[in-house]
PDB file of N, CA, C and O in Angstrom, chain B, residues numbered from 101:
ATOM      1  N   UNK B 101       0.045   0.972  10.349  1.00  0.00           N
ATOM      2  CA  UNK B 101       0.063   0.929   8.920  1.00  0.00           C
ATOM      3  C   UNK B 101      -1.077   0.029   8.456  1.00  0.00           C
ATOM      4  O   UNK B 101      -1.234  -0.972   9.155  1.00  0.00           O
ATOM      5  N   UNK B 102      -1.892   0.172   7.440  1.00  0.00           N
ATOM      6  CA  UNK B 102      -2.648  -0.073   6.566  1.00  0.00           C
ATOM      7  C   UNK B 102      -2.551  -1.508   6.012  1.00  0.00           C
ATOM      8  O   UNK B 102      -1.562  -1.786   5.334  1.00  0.00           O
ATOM      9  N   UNK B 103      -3.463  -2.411   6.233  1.00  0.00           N
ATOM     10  CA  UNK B 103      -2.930  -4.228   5.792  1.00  0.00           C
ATOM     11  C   UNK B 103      -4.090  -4.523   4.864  1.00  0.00           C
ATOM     12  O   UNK B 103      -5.272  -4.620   5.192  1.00  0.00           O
ATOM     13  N   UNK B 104      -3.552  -4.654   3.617  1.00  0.00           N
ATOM     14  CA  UNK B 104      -4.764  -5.046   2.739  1.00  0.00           C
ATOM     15  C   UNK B 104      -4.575  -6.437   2.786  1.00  0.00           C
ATOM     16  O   UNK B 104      -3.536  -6.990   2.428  1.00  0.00           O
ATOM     17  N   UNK B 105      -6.000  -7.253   3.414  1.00  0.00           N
ATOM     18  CA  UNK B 105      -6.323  -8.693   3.901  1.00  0.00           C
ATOM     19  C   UNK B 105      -6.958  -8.990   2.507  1.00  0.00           C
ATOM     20  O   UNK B 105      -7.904  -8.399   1.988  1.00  0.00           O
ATOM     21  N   UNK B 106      -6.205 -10.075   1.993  1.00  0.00           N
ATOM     22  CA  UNK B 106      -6.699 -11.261   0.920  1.00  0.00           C
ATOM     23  C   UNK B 106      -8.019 -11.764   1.105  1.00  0.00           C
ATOM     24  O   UNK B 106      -7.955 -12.882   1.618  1.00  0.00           O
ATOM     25  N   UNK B 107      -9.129 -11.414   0.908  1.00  0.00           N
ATOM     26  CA  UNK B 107     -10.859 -11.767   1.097  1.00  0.00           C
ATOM     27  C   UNK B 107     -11.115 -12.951   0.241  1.00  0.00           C
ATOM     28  O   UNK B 107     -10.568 -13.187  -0.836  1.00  0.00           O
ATOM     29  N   UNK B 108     -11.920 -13.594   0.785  1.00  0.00           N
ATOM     30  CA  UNK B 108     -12.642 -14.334  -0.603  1.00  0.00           C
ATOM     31  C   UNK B 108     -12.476 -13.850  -1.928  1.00  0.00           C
ATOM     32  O   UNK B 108     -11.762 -12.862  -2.099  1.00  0.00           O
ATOM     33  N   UNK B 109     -12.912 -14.283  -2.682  1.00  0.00           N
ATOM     34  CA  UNK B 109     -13.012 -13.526  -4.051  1.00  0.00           C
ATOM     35  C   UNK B 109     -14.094 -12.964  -4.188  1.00  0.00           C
ATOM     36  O   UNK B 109     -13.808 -12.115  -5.032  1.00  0.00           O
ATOM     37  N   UNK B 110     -15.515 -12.787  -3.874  1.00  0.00           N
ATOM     38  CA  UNK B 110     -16.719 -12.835  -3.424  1.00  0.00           C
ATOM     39  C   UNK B 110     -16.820 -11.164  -3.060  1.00  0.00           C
ATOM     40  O   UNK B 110     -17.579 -10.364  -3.606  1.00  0.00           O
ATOM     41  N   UNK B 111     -15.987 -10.922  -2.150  1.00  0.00           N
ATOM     42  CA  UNK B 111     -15.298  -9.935  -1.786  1.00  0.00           C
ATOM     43  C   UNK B 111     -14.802  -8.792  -2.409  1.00  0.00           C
ATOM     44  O   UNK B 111     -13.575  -8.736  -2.325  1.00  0.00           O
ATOM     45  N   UNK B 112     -15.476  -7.564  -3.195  1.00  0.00           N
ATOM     46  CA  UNK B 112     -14.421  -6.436  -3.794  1.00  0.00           C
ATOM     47  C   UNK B 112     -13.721  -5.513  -3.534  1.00  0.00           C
ATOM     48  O   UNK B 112     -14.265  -4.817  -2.678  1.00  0.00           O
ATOM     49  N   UNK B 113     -12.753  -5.129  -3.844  1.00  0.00           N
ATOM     50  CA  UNK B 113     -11.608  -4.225  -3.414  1.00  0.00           C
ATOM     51  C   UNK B 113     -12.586  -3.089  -3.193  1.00  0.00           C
ATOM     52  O   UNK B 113     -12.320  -2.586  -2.102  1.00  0.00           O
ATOM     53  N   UNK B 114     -13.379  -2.612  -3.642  1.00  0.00           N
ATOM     54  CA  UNK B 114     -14.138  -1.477  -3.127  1.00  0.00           C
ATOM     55  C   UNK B 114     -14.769  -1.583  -2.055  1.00  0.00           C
ATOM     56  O   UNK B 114     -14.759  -0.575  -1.347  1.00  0.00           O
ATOM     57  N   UNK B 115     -15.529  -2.798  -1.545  1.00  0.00           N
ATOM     58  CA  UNK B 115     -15.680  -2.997  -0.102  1.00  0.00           C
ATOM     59  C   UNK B 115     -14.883  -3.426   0.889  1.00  0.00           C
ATOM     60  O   UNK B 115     -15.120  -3.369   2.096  1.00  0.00           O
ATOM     61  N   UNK B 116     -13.819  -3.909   0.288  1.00  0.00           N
ATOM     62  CA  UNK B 116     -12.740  -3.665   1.562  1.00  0.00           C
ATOM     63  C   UNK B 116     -12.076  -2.552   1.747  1.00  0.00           C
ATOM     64  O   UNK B 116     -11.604  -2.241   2.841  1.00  0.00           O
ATOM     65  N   UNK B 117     -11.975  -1.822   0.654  1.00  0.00           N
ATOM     66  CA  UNK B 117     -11.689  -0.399   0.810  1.00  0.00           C
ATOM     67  C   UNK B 117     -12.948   0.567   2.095  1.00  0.00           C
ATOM     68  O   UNK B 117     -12.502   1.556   2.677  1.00  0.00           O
ATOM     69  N   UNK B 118     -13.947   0.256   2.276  1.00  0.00           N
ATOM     70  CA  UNK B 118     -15.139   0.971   2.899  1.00  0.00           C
ATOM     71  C   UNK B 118     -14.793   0.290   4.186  1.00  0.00           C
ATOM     72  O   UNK B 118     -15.511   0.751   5.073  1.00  0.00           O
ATOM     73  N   UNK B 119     -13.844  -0.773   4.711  1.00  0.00           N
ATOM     74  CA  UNK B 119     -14.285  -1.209   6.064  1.00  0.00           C
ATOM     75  C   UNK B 119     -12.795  -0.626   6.309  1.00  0.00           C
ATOM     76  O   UNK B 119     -12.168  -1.364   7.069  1.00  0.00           O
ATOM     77  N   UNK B 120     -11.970   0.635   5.816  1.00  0.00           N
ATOM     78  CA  UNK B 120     -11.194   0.859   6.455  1.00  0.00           C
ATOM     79  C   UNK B 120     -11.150   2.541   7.018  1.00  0.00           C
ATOM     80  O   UNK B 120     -11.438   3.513   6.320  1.00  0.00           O
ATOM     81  N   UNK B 121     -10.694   2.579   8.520  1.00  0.00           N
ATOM     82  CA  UNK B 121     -10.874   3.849   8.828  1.00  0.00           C
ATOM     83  C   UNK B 121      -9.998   4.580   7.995  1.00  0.00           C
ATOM     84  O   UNK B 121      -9.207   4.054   7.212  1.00  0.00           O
ATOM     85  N   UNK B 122     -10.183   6.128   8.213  1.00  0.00           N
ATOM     86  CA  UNK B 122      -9.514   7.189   7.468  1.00  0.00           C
ATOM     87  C   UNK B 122      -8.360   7.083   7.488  1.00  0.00           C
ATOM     88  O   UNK B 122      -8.056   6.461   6.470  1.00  0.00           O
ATOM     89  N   UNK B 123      -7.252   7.387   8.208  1.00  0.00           N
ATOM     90  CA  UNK B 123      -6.218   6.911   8.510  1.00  0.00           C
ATOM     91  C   UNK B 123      -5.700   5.569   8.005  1.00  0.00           C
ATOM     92  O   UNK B 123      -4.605   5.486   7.450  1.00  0.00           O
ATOM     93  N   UNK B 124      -6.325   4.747   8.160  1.00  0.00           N
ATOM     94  CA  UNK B 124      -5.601   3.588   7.067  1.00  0.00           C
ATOM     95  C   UNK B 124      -6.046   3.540   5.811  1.00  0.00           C
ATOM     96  O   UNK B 124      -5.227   2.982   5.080  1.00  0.00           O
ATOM     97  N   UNK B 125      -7.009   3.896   5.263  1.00  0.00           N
ATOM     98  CA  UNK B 125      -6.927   4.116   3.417  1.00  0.00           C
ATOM     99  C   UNK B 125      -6.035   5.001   3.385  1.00  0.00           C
ATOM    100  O   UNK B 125      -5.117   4.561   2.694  1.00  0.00           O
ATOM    101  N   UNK B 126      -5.707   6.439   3.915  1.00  0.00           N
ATOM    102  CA  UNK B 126      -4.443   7.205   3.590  1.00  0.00           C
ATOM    103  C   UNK B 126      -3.465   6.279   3.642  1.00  0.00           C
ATOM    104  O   UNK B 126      -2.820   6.396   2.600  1.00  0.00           O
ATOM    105  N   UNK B 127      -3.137   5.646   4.137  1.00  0.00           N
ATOM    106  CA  UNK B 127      -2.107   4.277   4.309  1.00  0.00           C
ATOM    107  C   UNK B 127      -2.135   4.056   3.248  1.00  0.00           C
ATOM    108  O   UNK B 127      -1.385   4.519   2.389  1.00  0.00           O
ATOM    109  N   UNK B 128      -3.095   3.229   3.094  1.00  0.00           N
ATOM    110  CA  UNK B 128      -3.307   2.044   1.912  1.00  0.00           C
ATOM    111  C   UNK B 128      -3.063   3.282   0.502  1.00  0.00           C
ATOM    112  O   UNK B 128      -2.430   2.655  -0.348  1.00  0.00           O
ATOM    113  N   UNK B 129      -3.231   4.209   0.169  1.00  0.00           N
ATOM    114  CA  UNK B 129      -3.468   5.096  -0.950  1.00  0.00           C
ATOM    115  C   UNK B 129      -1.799   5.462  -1.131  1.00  0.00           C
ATOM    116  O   UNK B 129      -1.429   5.824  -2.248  1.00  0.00           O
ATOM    117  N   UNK B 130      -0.806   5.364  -0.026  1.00  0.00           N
ATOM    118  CA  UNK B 130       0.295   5.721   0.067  1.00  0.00           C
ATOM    119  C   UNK B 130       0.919   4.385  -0.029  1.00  0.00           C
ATOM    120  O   UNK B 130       1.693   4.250  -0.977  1.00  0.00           O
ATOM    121  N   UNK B 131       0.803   3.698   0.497  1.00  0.00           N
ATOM    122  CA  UNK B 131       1.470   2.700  -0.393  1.00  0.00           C
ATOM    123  C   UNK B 131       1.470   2.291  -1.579  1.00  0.00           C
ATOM    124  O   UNK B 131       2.454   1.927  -2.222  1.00  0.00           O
ATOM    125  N   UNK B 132      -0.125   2.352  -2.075  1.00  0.00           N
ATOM    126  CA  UNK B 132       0.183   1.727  -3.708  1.00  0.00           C
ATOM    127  C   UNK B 132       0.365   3.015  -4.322  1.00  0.00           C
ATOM    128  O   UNK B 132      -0.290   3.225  -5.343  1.00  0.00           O
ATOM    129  N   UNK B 133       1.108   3.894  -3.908  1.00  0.00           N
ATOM    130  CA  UNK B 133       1.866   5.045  -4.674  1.00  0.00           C
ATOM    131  C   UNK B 133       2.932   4.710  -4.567  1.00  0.00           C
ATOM    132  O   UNK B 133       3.627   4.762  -5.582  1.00  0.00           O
ATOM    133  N   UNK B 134       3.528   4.227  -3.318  1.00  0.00           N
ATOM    134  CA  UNK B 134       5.093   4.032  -3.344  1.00  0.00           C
ATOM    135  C   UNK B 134       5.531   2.367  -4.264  1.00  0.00           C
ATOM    136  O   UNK B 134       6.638   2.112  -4.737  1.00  0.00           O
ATOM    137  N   UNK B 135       4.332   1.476  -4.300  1.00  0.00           N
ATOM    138  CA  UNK B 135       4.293   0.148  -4.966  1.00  0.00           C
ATOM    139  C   UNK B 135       4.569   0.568  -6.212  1.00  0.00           C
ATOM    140  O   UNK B 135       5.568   0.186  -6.822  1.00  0.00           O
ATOM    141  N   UNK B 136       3.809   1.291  -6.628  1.00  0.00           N
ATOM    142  CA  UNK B 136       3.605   2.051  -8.088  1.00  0.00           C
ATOM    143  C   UNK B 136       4.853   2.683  -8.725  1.00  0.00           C
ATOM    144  O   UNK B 136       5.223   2.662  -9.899  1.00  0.00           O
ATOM    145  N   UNK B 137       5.624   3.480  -7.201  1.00  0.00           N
ATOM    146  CA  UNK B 137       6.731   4.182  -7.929  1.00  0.00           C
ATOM    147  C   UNK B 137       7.789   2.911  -8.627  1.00  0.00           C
ATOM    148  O   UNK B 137       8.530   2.851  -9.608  1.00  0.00           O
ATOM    149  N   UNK B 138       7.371   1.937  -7.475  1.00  0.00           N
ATOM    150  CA  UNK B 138       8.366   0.531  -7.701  1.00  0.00           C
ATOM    151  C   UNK B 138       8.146  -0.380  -8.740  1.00  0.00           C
ATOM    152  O   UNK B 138       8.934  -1.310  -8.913  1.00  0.00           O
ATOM    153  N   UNK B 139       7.311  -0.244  -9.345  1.00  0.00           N
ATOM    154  CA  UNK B 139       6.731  -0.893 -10.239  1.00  0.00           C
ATOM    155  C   UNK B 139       7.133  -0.294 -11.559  1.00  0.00           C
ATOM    156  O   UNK B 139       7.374  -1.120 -12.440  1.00  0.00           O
ATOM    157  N   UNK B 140       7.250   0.947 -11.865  1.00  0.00           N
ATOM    158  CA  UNK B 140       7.607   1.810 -12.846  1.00  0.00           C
ATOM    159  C   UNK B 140       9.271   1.899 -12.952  1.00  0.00           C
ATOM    160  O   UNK B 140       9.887   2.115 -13.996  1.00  0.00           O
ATOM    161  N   UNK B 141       9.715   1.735 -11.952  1.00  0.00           N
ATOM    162  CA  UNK B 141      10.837   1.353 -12.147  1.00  0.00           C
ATOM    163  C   UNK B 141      11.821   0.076 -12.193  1.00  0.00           C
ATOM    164  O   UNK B 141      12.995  -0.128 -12.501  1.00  0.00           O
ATOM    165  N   UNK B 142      10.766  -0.650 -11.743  1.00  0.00           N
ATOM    166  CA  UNK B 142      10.898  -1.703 -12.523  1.00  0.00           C
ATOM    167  C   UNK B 142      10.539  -2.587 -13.665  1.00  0.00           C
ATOM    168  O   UNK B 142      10.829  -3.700 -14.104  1.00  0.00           O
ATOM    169  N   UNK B 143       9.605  -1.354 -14.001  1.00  0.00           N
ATOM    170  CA  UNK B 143       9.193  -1.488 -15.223  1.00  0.00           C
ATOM    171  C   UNK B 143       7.936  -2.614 -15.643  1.00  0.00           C
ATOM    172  O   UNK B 143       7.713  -3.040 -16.776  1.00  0.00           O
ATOM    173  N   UNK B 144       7.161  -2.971 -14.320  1.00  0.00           N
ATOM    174  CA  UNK B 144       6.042  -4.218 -13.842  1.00  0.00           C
ATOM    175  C   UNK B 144       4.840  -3.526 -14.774  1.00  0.00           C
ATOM    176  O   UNK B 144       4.202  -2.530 -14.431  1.00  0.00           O
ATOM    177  N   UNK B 145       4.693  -4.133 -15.812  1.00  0.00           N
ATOM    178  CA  UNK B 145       3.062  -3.613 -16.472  1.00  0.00           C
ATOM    179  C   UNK B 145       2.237  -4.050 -15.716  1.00  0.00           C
ATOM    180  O   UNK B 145       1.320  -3.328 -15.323  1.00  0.00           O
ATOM    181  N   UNK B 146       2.335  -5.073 -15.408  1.00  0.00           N
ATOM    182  CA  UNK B 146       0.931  -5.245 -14.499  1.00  0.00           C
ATOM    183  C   UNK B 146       0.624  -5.023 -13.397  1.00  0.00           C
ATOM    184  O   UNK B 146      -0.530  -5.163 -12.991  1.00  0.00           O
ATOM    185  N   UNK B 147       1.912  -4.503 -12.451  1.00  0.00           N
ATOM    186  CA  UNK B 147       1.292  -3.482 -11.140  1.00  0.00           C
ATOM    187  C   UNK B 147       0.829  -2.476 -11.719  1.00  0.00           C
ATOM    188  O   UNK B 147      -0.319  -2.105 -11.473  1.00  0.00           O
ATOM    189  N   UNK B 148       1.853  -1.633 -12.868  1.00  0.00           N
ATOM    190  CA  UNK B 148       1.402  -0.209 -13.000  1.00  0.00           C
ATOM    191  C   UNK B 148       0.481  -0.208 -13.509  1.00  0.00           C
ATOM    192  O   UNK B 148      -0.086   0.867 -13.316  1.00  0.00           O
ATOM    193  N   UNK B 149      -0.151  -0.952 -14.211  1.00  0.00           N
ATOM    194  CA  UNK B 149      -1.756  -0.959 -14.519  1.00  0.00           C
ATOM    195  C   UNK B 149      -2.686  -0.940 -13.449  1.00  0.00           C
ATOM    196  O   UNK B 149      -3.762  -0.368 -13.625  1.00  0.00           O
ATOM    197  N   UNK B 150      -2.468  -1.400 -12.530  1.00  0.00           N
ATOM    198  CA  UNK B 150      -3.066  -1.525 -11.236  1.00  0.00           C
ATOM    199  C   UNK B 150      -3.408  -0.480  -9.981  1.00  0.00           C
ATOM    200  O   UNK B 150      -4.303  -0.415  -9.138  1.00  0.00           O
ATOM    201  N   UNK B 151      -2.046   0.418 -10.351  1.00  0.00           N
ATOM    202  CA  UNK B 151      -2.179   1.546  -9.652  1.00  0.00           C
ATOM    203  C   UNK B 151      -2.927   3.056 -10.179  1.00  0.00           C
ATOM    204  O   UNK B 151      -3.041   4.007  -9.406  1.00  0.00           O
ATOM    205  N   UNK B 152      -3.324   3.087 -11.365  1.00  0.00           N
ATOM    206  CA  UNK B 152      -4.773   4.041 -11.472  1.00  0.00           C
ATOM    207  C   UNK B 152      -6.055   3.282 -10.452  1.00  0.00           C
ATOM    208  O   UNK B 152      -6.906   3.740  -9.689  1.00  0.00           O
ATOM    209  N   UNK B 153      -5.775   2.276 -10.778  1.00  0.00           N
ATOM    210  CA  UNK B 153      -7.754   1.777 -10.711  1.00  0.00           C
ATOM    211  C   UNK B 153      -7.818   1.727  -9.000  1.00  0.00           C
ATOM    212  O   UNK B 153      -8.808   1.894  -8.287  1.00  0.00           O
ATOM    213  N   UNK B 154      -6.517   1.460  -8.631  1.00  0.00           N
ATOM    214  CA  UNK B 154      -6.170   1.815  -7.118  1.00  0.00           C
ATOM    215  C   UNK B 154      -6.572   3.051  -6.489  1.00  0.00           C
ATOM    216  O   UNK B 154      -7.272   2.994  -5.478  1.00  0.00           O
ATOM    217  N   UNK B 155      -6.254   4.033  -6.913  1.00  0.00           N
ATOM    218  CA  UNK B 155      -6.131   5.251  -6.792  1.00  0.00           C
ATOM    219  C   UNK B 155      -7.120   6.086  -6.962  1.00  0.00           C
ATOM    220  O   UNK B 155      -7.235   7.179  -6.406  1.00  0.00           O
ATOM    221  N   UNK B 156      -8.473   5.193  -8.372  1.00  0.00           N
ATOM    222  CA  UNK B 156      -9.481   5.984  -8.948  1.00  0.00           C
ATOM    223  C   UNK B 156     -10.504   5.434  -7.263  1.00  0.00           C
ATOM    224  O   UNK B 156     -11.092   6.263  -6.570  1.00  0.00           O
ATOM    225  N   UNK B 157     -10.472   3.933  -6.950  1.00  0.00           N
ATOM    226  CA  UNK B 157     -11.176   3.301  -6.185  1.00  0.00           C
ATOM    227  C   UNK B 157     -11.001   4.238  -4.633  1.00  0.00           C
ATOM    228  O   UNK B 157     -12.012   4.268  -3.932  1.00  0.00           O
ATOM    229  N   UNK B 158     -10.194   4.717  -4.302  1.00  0.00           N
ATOM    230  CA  UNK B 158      -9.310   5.346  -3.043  1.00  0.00           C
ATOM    231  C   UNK B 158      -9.908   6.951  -3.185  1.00  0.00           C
ATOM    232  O   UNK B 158     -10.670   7.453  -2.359  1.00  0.00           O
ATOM    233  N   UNK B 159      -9.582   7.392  -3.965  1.00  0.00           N
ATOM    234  CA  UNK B 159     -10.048   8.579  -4.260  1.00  0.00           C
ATOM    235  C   UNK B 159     -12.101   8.775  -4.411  1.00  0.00           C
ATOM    236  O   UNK B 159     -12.851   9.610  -3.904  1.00  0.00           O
ATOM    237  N   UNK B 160     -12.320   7.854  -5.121  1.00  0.00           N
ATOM    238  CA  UNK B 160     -13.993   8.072  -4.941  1.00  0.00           C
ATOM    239  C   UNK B 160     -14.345   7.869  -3.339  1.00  0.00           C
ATOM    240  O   UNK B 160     -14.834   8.781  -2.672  1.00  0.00           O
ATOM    241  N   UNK B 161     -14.060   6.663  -2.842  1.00  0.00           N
ATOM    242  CA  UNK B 161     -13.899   5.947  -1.322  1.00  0.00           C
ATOM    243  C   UNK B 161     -14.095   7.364  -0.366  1.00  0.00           C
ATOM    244  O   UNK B 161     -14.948   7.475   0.515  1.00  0.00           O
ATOM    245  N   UNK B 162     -12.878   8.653  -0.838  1.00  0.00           N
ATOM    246  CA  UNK B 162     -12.628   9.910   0.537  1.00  0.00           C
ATOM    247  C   UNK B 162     -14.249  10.915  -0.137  1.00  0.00           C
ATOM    248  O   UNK B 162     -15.110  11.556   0.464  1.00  0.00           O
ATOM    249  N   UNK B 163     -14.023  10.593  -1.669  1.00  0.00           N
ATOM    250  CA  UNK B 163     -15.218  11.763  -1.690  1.00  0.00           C
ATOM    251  C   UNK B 163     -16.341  11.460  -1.521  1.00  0.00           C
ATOM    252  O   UNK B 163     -17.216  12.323  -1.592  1.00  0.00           O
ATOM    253  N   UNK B 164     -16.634  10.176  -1.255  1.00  0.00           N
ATOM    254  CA  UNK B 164     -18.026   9.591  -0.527  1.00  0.00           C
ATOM    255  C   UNK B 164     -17.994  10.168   0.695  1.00  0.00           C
ATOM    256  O   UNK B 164     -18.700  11.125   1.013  1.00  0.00           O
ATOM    257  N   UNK B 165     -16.889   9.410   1.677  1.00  0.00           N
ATOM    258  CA  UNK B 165     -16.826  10.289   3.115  1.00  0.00           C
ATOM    259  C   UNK B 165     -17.059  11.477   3.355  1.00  0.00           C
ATOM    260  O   UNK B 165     -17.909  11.866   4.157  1.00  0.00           O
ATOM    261  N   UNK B 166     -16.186  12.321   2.554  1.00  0.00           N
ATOM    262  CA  UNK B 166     -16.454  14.051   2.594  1.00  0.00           C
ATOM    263  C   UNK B 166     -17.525  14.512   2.460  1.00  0.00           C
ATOM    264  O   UNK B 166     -17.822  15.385   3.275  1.00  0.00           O
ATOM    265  N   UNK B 167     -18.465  14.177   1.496  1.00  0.00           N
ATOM    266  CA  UNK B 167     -19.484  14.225   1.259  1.00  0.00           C
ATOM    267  C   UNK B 167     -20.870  13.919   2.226  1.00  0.00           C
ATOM    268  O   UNK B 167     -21.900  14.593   2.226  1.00  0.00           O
ATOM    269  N   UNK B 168     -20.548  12.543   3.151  1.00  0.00           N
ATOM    270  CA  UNK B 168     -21.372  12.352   4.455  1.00  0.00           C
ATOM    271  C   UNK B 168     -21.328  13.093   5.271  1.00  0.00           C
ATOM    272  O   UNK B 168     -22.359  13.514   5.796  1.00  0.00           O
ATOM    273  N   UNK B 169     -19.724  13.615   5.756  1.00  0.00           N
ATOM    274  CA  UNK B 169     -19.539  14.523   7.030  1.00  0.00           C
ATOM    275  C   UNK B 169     -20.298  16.248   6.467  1.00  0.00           C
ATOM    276  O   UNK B 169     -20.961  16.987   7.195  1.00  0.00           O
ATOM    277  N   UNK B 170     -20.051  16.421   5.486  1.00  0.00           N
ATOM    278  CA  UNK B 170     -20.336  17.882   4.910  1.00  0.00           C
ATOM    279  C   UNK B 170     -22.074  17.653   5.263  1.00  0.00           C
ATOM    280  O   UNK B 170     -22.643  18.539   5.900  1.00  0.00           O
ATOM    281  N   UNK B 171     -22.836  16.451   4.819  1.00  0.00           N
ATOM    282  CA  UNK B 171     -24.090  16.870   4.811  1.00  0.00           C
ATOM    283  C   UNK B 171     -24.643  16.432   6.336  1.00  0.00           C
ATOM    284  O   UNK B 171     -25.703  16.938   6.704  1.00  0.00           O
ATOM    285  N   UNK B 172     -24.208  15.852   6.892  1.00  0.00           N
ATOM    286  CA  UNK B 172     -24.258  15.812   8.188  1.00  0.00           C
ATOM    287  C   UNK B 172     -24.153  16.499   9.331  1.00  0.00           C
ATOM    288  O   UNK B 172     -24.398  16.093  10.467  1.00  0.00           O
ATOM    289  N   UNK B 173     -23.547  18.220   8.779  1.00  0.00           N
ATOM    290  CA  UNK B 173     -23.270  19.087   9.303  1.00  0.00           C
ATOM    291  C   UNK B 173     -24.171  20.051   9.376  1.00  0.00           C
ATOM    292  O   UNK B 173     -23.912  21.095   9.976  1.00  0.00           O
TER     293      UNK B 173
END
């Protein structure tokens, strides 16, 4: 499973997002869906605010990849 490590601050969630293999951002993308579901039901504004920009960051992250392997081919 997928361990999002507390970095410096220095550090952005988009580049720690890039030092993780495929398999663990699917991790990481599945959890802050299931955080998210938890958050909404508990009604947390400030996770659920958190989980688009999660999701927008995760989602650009695979179509960068896809995009290397496709032209690499």
């Amino acid at each position: 499973m997928a361990r999002y490590t507390q970095l410096p601050e220095t550090v952005s969630l988009e580049d720690q997002i890039k030092t993780l293999a495929d398999e663990e951002l699917l991790d990481f993308w599945e959890e802050t869906q299931q955080l998210g579901q938890a958050a909404e039901a508990e009604e947390d504004t400030d996770a659920h605010t958190l989980g688009p920009e999660f999701e927008r960051i995760i989602l650009l992250e695979l179509q960068m990849r896809s995009c290397r392997r496709v032209g690499s081919i």
